[in-house]
C-alpha positions as CSV (number, residue, x, y, z in Angstrom):
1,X,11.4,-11.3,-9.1
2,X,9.8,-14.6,-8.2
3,X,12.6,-16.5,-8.8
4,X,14.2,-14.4,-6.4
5,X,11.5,-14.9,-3.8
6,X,11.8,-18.9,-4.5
7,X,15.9,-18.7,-4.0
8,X,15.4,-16.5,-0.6
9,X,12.8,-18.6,0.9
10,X,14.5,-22.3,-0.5
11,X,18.1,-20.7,1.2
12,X,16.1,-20.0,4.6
13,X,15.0,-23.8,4.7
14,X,16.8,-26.9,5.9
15,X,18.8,-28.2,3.1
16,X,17.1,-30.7,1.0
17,X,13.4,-30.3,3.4
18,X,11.8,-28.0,0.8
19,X,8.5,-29.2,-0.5
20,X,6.5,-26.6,-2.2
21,X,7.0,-23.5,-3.7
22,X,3.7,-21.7,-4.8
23,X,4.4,-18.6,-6.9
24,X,0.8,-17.1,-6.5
25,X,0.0,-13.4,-8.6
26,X,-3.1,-11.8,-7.5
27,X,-4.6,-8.7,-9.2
28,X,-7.3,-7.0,-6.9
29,X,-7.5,-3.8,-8.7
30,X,-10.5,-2.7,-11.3
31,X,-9.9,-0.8,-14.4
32,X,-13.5,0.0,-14.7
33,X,-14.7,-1.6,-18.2
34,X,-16.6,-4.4,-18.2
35,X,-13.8,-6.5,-20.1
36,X,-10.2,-6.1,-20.8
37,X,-6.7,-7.9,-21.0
38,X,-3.8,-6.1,-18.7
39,X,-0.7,-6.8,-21.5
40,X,-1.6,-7.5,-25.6
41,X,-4.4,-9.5,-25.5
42,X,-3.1,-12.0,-28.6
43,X,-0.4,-12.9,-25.9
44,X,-2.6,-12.8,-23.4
45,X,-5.3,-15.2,-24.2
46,X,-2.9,-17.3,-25.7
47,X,-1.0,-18.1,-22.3
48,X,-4.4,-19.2,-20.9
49,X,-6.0,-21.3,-24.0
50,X,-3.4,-23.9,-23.9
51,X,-2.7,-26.8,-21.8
52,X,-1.2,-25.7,-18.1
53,X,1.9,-27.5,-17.0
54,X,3.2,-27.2,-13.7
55,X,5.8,-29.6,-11.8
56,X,4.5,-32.0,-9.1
57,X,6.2,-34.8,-7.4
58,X,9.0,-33.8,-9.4
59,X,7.8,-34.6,-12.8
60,X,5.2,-32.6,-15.5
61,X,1.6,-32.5,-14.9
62,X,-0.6,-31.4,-17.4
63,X,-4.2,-29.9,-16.4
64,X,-6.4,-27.6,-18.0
65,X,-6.5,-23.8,-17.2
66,X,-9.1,-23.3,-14.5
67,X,-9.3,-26.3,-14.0
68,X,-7.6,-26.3,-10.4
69,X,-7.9,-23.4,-7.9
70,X,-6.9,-22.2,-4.5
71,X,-7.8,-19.4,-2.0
72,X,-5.3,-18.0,-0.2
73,X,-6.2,-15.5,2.8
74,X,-3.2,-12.2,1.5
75,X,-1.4,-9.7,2.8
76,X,-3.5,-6.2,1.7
77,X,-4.9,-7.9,-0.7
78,X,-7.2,-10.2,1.6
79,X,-9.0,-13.7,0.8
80,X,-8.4,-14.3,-3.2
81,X,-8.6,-17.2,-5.2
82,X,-5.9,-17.9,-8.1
83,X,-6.2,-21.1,-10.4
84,X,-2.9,-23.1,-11.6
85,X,-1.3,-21.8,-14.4
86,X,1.5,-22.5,-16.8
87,X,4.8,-20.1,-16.5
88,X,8.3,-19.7,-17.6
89,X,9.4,-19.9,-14.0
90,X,8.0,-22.9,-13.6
91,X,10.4,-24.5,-15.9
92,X,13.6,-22.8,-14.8
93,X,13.1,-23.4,-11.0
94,X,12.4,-27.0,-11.7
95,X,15.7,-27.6,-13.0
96,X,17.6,-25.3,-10.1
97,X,16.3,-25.7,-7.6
98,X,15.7,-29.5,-5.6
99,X,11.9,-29.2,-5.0
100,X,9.4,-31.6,-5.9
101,X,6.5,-29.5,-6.5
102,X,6.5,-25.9,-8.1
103,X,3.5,-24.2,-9.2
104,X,2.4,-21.2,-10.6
105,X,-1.1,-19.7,-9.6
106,X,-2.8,-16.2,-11.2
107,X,-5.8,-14.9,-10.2
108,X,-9.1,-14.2,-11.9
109,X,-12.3,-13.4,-10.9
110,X,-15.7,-14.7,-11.7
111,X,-16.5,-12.3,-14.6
112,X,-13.5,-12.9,-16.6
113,X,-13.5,-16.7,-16.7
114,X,-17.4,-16.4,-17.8
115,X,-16.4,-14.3,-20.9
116,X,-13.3,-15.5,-21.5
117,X,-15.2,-18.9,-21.2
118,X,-17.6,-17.2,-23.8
119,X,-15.3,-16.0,-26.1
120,X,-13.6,-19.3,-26.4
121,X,-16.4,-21.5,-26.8
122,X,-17.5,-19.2,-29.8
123,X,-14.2,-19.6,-31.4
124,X,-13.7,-16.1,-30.9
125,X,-10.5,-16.8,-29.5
126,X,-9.0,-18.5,-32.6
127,X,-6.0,-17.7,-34.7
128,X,-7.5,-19.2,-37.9
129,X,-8.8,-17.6,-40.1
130,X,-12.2,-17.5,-41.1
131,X,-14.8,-16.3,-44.2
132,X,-16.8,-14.0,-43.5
133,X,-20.5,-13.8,-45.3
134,X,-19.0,-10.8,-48.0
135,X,-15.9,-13.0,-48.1
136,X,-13.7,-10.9,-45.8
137,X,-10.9,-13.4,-44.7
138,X,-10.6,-12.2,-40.4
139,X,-8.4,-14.3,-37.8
140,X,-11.3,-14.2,-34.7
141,X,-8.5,-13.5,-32.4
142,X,-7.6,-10.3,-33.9
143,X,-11.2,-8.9,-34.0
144,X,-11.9,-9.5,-30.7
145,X,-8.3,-7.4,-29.7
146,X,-10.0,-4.8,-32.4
147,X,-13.0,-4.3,-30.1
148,X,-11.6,-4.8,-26.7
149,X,-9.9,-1.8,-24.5
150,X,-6.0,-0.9,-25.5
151,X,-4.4,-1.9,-22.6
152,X,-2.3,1.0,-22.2
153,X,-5.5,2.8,-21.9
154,X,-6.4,1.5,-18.5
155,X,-3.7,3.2,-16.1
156,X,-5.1,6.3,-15.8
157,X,-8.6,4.8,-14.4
158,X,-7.0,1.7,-12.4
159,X,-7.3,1.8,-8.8
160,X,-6.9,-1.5,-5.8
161,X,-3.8,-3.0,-5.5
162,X,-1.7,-6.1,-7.0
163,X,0.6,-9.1,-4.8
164,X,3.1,-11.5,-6.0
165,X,4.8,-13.7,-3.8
166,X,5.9,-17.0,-3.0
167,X,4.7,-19.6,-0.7
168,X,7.7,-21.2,0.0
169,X,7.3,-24.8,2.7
170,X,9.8,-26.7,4.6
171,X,11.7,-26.8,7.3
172,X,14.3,-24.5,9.4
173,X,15.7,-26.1,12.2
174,X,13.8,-29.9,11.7
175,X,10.4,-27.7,12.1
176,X,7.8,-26.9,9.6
177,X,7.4,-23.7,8.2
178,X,6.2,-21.9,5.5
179,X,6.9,-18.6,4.7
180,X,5.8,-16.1,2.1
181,X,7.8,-13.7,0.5
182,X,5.8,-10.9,-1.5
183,X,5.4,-7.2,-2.6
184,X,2.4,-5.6,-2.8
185,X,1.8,-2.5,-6.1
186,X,-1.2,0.2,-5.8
187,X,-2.0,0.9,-9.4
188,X,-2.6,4.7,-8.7
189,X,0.7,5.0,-7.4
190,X,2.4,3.3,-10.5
191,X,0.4,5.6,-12.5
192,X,1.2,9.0,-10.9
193,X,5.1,7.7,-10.9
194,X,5.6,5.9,-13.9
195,X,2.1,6.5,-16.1
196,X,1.3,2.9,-16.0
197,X,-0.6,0.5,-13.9
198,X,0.7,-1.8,-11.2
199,X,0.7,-4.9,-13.2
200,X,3.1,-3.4,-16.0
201,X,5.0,-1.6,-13.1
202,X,5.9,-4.9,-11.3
203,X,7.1,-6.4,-14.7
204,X,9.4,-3.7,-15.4
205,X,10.5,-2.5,-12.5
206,X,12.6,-5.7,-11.9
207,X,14.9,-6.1,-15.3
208,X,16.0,-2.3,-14.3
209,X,17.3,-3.7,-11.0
210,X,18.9,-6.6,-12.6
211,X,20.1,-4.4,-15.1
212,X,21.7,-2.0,-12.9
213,X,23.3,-4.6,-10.8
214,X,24.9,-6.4,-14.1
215,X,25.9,-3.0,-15.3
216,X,27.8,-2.6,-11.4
217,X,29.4,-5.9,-11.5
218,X,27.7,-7.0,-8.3
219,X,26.0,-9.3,-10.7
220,X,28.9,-11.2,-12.9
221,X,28.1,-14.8,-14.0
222,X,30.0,-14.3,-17.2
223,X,27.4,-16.5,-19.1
224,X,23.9,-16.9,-19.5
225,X,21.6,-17.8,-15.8
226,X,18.4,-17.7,-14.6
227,X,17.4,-15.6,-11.3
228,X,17.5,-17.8,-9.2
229,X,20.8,-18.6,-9.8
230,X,22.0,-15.7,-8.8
231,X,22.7,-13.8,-5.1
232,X,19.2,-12.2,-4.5
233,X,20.4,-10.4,-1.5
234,X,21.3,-7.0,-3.2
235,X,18.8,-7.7,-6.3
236,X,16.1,-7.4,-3.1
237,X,17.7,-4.3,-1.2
238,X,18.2,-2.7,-4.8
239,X,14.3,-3.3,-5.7
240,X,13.5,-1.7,-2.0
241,X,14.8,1.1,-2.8
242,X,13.7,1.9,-5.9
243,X,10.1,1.1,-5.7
244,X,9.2,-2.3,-5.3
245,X,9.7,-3.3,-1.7
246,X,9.2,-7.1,-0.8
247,X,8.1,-8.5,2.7
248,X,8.0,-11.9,4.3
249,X,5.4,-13.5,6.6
250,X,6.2,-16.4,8.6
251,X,5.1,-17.7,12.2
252,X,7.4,-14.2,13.2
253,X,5.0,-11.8,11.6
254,X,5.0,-9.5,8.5
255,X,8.1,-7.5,8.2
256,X,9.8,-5.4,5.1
257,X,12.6,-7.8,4.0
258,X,16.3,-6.2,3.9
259,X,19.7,-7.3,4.0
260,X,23.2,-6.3,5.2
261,X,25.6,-7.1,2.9
């Protein structure tokens, strides 16, 4: 969907004046424990212990995860700070698209960092394994997932809202702009639709689209692409109608986003 977002907003711009696009996913919803992980939390933790790459002045940097942060005033959402983090996208919009600087930002608050902070400093975020004093072999990883929430088991609590969008600078018409193209989920509406919360909702929702529009033939590349390679006009009008509207704010306002085609 983001890749999406960054072809829309790179196709509005002047061509060859696009600077930055800022893929920035915010979670302001509360499941209610006092810790958990919103997908597997092996996978989870593992995304955010290693180093964070992100493309800038069109080559790799390298920083650490927290280690550089932003506050954005949202849509819905309101004032939220997100930190740089390392994403598939990342790496396929470098090479399609002709930007210089692509970044991916997710939000966290306070609490999480300090006990994910915790967890790690303890080693309790490790995959190797370790003796235990009776001379139980454990992997530390694994017994913290034990202990922690299953995150299916958070949708039915979840309330607040999620927004993904991208932050998309440049030019239209030899005058700087930025734009941001987003959607905004409410995790008790994904729940009374779907049974699921809004974060899993705006994963999945999506692959059906692109699904359906492969399956139609309106999507036909006959080989393996990326998103962004693709026409996201009807990908967008297909995802607005079946759950997962986007919107754009720009020096016009904040409007739904549509197309005729």
């Amino acid at each position: 969907m983001v890749n999406a977002y960054a072809r829309l907003g790179y196709d509005m711009m002047d061509a060859g004046s696009v600077t930055d696009i800022d893929i920035i996913d915010i979670n302001a919803g509360s499941h209610g424990k006092y810790f958990a992980t919103n997908f597997d939390p092996e996978i989870n933790f593992r995304e955010f212990t290693g180093t964070v790459y992100s493309w800038q002045d069109s080559k790799w940097q390298s920083n650490k995860m927290f280690e550089v942060k932003r506050t954005d005033d949202l849509p819905v959402v309101g004032v939220q700070n997100s930190y740089l983090s390392g994403h598939d996208e990342v790496h396929s919009l470098s090479a399609n698209l002709d930007v210089p600087n692509i970044r991916f930002w997710m939000g966290f608050g306070e609490h999480y960092i300090n006990v994910f902070t915790v967890l790690q400093s303890l080693g309790l975020l490790s995959e190797q394994p370790v003796m235990t004093a009776e001379g139980q072999e454990v992997v530390p990883l694994k017994v913290v997932k034990a202990v922690l929430p299953d995150p299916s088991s958070l949708a039915p609590e979840y309330t607040g809202k999620t927004c993904i969008g991208d932050k998309v600078k440049g030019k239209i018409n030899g005058v700087e702009t930025e734009v941001f193209i987003y959607n905004v989920s409410d995790h008790k509406d994904a729940y009374n639709e779907v049974g699921s919360q809004g974060i899993s909702y705006t994963a999945g929702v999506p692959p059906v689209a692109a699904a359906i529009l492969v399956a139609t033939g309106e999507w036909d590349a006959g080989k393996m692409v990326n998103v962004e390679e693709l026409d996201a006009k009807p990908f967008i009008n297909l995802l607005n109608k079946i759950g997962l509207p986007t919107r754009i704010k720009d020096s016009e306002g904040d409007r739904a986003l549509e197309f005729d085609i």
